[in-house]
C-alpha positions, -999 to 999 in steps of 0.1 A, spaced: 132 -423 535 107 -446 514 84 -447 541 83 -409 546 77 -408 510 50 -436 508 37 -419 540 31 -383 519 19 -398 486 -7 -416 511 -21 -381 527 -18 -365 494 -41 -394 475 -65 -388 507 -69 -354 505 -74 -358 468 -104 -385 474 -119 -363 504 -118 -332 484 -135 -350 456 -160 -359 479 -170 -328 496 -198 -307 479 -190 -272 466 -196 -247 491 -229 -233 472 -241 -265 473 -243 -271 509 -256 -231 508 -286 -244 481 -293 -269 506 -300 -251 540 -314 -224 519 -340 -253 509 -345 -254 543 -360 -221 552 -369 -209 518 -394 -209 490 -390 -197 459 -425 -175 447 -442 -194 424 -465 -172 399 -500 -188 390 -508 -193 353 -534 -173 343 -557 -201 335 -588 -193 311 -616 -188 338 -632 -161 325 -648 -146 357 -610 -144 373 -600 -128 346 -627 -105 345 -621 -101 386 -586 -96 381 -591 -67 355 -616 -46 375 -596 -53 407 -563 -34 385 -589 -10 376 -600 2 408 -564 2 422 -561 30 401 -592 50 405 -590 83 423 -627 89 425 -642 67 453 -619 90 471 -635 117 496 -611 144 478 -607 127 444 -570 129 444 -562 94 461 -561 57 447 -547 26 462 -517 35 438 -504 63 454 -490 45 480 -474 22 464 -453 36 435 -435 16 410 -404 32 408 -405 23 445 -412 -13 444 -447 -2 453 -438 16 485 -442 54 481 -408 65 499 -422 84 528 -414 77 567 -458 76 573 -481 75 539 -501 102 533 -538 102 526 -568 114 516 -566 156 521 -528 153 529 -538 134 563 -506 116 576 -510 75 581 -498 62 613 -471 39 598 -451 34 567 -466 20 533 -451 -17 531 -451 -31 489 -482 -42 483 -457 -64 456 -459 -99 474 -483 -90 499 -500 -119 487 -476 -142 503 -484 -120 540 -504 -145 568 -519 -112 576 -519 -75 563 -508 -43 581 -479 -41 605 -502 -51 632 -519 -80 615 -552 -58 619 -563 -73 583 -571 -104 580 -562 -107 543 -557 -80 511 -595 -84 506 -599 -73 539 -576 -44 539 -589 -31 505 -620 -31 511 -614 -12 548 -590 13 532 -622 28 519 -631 42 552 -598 50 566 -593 87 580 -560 90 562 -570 64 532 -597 71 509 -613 89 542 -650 80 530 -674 81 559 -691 49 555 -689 25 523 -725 36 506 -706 67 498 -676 49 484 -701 25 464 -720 59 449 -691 70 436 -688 39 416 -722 41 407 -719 75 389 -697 60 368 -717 44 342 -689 17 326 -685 1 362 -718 -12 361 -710 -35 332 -675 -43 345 -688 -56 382 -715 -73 365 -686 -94 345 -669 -100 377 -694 -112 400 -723 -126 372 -755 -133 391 -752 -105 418 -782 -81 415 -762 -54 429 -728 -63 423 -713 -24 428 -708 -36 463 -678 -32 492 -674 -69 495 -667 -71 461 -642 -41 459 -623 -57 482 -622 -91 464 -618 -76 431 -584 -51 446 -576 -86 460 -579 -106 428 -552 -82 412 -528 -77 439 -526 -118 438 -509 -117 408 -484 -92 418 -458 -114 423 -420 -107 418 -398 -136 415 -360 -124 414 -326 -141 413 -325 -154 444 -361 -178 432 -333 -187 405 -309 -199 427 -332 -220 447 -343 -236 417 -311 -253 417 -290 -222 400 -265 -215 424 -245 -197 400 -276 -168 403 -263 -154 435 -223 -136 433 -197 -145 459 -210 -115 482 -247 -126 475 -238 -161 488 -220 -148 516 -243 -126 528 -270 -155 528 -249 -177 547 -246 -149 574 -280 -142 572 -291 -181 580 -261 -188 600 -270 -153 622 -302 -167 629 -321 -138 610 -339 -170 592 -362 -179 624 -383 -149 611 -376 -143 578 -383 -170 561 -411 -186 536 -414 -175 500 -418 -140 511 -387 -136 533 -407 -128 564 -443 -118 560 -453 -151 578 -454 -145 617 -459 -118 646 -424 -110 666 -412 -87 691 -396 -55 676 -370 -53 702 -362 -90 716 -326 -79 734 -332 -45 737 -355 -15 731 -358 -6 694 -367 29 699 -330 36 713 -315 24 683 -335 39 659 -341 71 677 -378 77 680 -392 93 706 -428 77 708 -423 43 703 -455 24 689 -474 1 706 -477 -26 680 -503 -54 683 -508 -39 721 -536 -17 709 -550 -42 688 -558 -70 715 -553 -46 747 -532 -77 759 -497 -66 776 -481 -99 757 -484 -80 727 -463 -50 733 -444 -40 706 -451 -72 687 -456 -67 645 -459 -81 619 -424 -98 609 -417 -73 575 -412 -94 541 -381 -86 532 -386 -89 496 -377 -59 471 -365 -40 502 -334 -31 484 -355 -8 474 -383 2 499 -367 27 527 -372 39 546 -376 8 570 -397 -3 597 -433 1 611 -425 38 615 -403 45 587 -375 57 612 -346 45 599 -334 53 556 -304 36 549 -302 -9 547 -277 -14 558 -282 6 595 -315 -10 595 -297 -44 590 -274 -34 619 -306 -24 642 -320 -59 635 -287 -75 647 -284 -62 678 -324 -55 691 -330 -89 678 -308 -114 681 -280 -91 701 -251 -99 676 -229 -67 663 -225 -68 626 -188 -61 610 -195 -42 584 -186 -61 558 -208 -88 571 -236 -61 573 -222 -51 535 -229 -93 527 -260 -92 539 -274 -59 523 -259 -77 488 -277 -108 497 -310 -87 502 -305 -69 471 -308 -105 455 -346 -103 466 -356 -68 441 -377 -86 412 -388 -65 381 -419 -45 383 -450 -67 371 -459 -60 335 -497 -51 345 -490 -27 372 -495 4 349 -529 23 353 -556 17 321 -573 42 312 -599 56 333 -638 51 328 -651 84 314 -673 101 340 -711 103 335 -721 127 310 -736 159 319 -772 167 304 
């Protein structure tokens, strides 16, 4: 009898001592989060005056309706605030009501994209700003000297480029559009809870929150999404198991990068899709197909990695993405437009 007593006391002081020695589970989380995460890291704003001064007109001309060819359409108004700069539609829609080909992606952390579109066809935001001027179903201008006189007519801009880009003798330029758009969509950067909890807070995330994120590294949803933008950072199949068009019911599926670089390898290849703020960006994908999170979680299980989410797994993961919805950045407002020349 006293050894079977000596013998219990002895597994019950071991399980004490192994118990004290075995990390919490969010710590172990914290860890492999570490592993396949960044948390975003804003900039300070420094005191270089010509950034500043970049920075300012590039917020400026995100805002300005008249460069457009009907004088109704800014960079804004595709990318809403009360939509975490998406605008909410399956396909943008342009200049004269033209429809775009694909859905507006948040241009909130697109600076932390290796590329910019869905089909990586911009090589960075400068790039695609200062494109969007000529798009059919952007600003729809026919080439960028008409974009630039528009600018031009506007007296105030000439002394507001000149601040920008000092020592340019004609700074009202495309180029310079572009880098200027780019300058202020750099800073709009929305750190949430979940930058918290990789900071070392683990008690940022809730129960679900944590147990969604372990699904969502343990699914193997990380070997895309991953970086400080959740995604953003790489090209991948849409459709690795099977054929994404079945699932989310569209009838002409899109090519992808396959009309990009005419090469077969890139058939229905895209850009891998941040996944910050999506919480609050349907509807989802390249084509804006699908509306609710958590089916669009559901399609990504099975076309991608061929796994079929319960659904409170698929419920874990939705609250573990909803961890990603930062607040809006403070400057994203529109300032008061430049008066237009006066008329003699």
């Amino acid at each position: 009898m006293r050894s079977a007593s000596f013998f219990v006391a002895l597994v019950a002081l071991l399980f004490i001592a192994a118990t004290a020695r075995a990390e919490p589970p969010s710590a172990k989380l914290l860890e492999d989060a570490k592993q396949n995460f960044q948390p975003i890291v804003v900039p300070s704003p420094g005191d270089d005056s010509v950034t500043a001064a970049r920075i300012e007109l590039g917020r400026r001309l995100f805002f300005e309706n008249r460069v457009s060819m009907d004088g109704n359409v800014n960079c804004a108004h595709c990318h809403l605030p009360d939509k975490q700069a998406s605008d909410g539609l399956p396909k943008a829609i342009g200049v004269f009501g033209k429809e775009n080909p694909r859905n507006a992606p948040s241009v909130f952390n697109a600076a932390l994209n290796f590329k910019q579109h869905w089909r990586g066809d911009r090589e960075s935001l400068e790039d695609q700003a200062e494109k969007s001027l000529l798009g059919p179903a952007s600003f729809g201008n026919p080439d960028q000297a008409t974009a630039m006189s528009k600018l031009k007519a506007v007296p105030a801009y000439a002394g507001a480029f000149a601040k920008a880009f000092p020592g340019d003798k004609d700074p009202i330029n495309s180029k310079n559009w572009g880098v200027a758009v780019g300058a202020f969509e750099r800073t709009l950067l929305t750190p949430a809870k979940f930058d918290a909890f990789l900071a070392g807070d683990a008690s940022a995330l809730t129960t679900q929150e944590q147990a969604g994120l372990r699904k969502f590294i343990d699914l193997g949803c990380v070997a895309c999404h991953n970086g400080a933008g959740v995604g953003g950072n790489s090209f991948q199949k849409f459709g690795v198991v099977s054929d994404y068009w079945k699932s989310t019911g569209v009838t002409a599926p899109d090519k992808g990068r396959a009309d990009v670089t005419k090469n077969d390898a890139d058939l229905y290849v895209f850009k891998v899709a941040s996944l910050r703020n999506v919480a609050q960006t349907a509807p989802y994908f390249h084509d804006g197909s699908v509306e609710d999170l958590t089916k669009a979680v559901k399609i990504m299980s099975k076309t991608q990695l061929g796994q079929e989410l319960s659904e409170k797994d698929a419920a874990d993961i939705v609250a573990f993405l909803g961890a990603l919805t930062g607040p809006v950045p403070a400057k994203y407002t529109p300032p008061e437009p430049y008066p237009d020349a006066e008329t003699k």
